[in-house]
N, C-alpha and C positions, 0 to 999 in steps of 0.2 A: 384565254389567249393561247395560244398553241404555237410550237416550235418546230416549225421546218424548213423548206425551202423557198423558193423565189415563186413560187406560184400558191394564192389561197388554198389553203388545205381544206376550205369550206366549198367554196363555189368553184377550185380551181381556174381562180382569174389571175392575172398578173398585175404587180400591185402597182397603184396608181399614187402613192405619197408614200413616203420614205420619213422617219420620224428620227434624229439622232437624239441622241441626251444630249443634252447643254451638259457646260464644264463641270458644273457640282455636280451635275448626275454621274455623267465620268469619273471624277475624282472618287468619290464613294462607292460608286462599284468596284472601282481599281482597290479602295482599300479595305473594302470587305470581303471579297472575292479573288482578288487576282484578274491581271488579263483587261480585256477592252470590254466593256459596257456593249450589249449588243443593240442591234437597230430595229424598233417596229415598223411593218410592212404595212401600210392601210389598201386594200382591193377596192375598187367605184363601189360596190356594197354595203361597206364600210368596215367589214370582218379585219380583226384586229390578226396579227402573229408576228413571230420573232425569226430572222433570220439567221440558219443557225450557221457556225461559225467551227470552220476544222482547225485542228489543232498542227502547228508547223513546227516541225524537232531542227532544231541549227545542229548541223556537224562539223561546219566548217568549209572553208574553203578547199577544196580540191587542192589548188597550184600551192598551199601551204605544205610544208611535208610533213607525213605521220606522224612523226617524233615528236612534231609540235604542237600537232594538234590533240594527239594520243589524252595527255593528261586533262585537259579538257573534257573530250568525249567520255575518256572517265566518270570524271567528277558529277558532267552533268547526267551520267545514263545513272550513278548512287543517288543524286537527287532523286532524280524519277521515282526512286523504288522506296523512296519513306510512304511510309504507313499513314502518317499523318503530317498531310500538307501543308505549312502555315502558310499566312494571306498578309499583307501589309500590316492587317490590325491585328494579328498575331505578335507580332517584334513592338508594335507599340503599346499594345496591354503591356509587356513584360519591359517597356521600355518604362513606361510607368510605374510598375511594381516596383523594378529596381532602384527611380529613383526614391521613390518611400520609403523602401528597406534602405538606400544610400544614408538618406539624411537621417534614417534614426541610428541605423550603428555610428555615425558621424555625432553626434549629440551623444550616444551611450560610450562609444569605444576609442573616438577619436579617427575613425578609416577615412579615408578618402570618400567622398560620397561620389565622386565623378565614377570612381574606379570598380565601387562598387556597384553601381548602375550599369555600367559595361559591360564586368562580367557577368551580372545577370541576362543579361542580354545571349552573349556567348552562351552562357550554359540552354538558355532557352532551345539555341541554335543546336548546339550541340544533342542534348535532348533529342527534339526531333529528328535529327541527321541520325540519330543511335536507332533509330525505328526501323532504317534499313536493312538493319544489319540482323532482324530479325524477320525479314524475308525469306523463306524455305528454299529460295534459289537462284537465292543473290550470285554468288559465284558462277552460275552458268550466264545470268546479264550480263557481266561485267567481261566474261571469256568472250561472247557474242561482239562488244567491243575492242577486245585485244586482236582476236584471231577467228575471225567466224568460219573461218574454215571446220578449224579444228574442232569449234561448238557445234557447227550442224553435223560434226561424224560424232561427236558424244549424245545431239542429241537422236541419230539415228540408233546408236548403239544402245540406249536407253529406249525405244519402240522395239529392239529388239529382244532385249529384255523384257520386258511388259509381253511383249508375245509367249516369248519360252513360258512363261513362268505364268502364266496363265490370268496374271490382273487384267492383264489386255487381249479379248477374243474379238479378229479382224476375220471379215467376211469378204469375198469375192468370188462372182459370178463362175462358174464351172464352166468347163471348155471354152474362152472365150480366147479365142487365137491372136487377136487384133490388140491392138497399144493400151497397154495396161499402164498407172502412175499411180503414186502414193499424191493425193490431195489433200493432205493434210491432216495434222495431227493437235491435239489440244490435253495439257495436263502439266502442270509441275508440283514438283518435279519428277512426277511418275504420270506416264502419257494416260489417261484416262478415255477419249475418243481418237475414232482414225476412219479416213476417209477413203475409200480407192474408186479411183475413175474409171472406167473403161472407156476408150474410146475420145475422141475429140467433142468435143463442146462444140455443138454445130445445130442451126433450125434442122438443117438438111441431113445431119447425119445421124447414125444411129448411135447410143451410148446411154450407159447406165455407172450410174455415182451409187456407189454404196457406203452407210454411215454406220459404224456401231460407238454403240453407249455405255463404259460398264463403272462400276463402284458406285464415286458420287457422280457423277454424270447423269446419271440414270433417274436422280432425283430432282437433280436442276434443268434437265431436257423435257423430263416427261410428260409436264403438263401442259406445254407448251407445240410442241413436236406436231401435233395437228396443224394446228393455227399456220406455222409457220411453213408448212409443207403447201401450207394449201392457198399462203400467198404466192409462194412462186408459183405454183401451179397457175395462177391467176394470172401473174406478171407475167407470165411467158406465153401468153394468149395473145399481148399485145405487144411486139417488140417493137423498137425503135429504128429507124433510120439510120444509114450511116452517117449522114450528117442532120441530126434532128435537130430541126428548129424550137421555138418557145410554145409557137400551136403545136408541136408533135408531144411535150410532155404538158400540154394541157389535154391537149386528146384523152392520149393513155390516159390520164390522171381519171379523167372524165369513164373511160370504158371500164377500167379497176373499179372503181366508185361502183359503176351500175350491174357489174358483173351478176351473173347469178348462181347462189348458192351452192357450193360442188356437190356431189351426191357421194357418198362416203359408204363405201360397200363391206360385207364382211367377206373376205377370201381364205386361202390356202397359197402358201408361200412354202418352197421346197428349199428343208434347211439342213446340211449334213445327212440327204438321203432321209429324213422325216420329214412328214407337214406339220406345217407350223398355223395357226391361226392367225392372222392380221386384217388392216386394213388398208381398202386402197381406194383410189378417187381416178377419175382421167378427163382430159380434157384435150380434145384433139390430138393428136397423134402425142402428147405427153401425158404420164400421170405419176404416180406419187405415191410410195405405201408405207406399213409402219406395223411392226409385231414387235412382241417379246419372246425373246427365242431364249430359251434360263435366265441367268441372271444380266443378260446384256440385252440393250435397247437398238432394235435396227432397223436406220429411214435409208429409205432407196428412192431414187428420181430417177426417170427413163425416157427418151425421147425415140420415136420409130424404131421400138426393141419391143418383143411381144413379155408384158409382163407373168402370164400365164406359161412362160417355159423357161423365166426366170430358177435357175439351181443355183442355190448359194453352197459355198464349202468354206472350212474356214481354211485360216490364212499359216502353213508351217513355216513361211520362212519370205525372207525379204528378198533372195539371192536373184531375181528377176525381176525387181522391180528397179530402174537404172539409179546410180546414185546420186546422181544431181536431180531429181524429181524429191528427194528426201527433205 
């Protein structure tokens, strides 16, 4: 069985029976897992899968005011960041334990067996709640909820550092005169990838996204970094409508599915005024490539920009890159 969306991820049909849990099946999910029990989707075929289900963060009411809502948002963004989740049957194992341990120190010591059951409870709570607090970047979450203002100029200031100091080497395209933006960054609490765009995100227009990879990055992208270059390369073969219908993402589904194999070439990529060895794929006026340039990993994607006069340089300083793109 397989988990994804509203359309068979086998035949790509639209499902034809909707299967919920009954109440016990409910219940026991809810108390071994957390959360709502999901729904099997049956297709005319008969192919079985699970609709998958996004996850929706409460912040609160708007028209409440900050003040009130603040310690809340709190509380729940430290939830978020324990280590280790407990689930309904988490609090009842220990709800159990505790009352075992209750009634024996209550036979041996005379305690309260209610009292002591409680507080094992609490401490369980507690416990787990302490797993947050050994988060490597708990205080920048928790600033993010105070003042994000002031978290996203720390966390610029921290890509800025990563740059100076050389953990972090960012690349972008030489001479390119047109809208340049920082697309994003990944690492805590030291930035480890960074992304820069040139260019607008358009079928029609010209732009190249450049990606570098360094430290561990470099370990957890690398084996993957093909595959995943060479889905969008794919995906972007077939775009959607502006207003797609359910036959527009069975279509696509259907053309991605049958697509055929990209051809993955060896090239020469101009890096810091050297060539660099890598590889690249293309697929109609887009394509897609990938080297190791020292110790940093770097995917680049390109739409109606000739990758062959692709110059990369690296990146001295953020002062031109506007501050609300950070």
């Amino acid at each position: 069985m397989s988990v994804g969306s509203d359309l068979c991820p086998e035949c790509d049909e639209a499902p034809a029976e909707e299967r919920r849990p009954g109440r016990w099946e409910r219940f026991r999910y809810w108390l071994v897992n957390g959360g709502k029990a999901p729904i099997t989707l049956v297709c005319a075929n008969g192919h079985e899968w699970v609709r998958s289900s996004g996850m929706v963060l409460f912040r609160g009411s708007p028209s409440v005011p900050r003040w009130v809502r603040l310690p809340g948002e709190l509380f729940r963004a430290l939830l978020a960041e324990r280590r280790m989740q407990p689930t309904p049957m988490t609090y009842l194992l220990a709800a159990g334990a505790g009352l075992l341990l209750g009634l024996t120190l209550d036979l041996v010591l005379g305690w309260p067996w209610w009292a002591v059951a409680t507080g094992f409870v609490v401490f369980v709570w507690l416990l787990l709640l302490s797993s947050a607090f050994r988060v490597p970047d708990l205080g920048q979450q928790l600033l993010r909820v105070l003042n994000p203002d002031r978290a996203a100029e720390r966390d610029r200031q921290r890509l800025k550092d990563a740059l100076t100091s050389g953990s972090l080497i960012g690349y972008e395209v030489d001479n390119w005169d047109r809208l340049k933006s920082i697309g994003g960054w990944s690492g805590s609490p030291d930035p480890h990838s960074l992304t820069i765009r040139h260019g607008e995100h358009d079928e029609q227009a010209e732009w190249i996204e450049v990606t570098t990879h360094a430290g561990e990055a470099v370990d957890s992208t690398g084996h993957w970094i093909q595959e995943n270059l060479e889905r969008r390369l794919v995906e972007a073969q077939f775009p959607l409508p502006d207003a797609p219908k359910i036959e527009d993402f069975q279509q696509r589904q259907r053309n991605i599915r049958e697509a055929e194999p990209l051809d993955w070439q060896s090239t020469s990529f101009r890096v810091d005024h050297e060539d660099m060895r890598g590889q690249i794929a293309r697929v109609g006026s887009h394509w897609a490539g990938f080297m190791a340039a020292g110790k940093v990993l770097v995917e680049m994607t390109g739409n109606r920009a000739k990758a062959d006069n692709v110059q990369l340089v690296r990146i001295a300083s953020l002062a031109h890159y506007p501050r609300r793109d950070a």
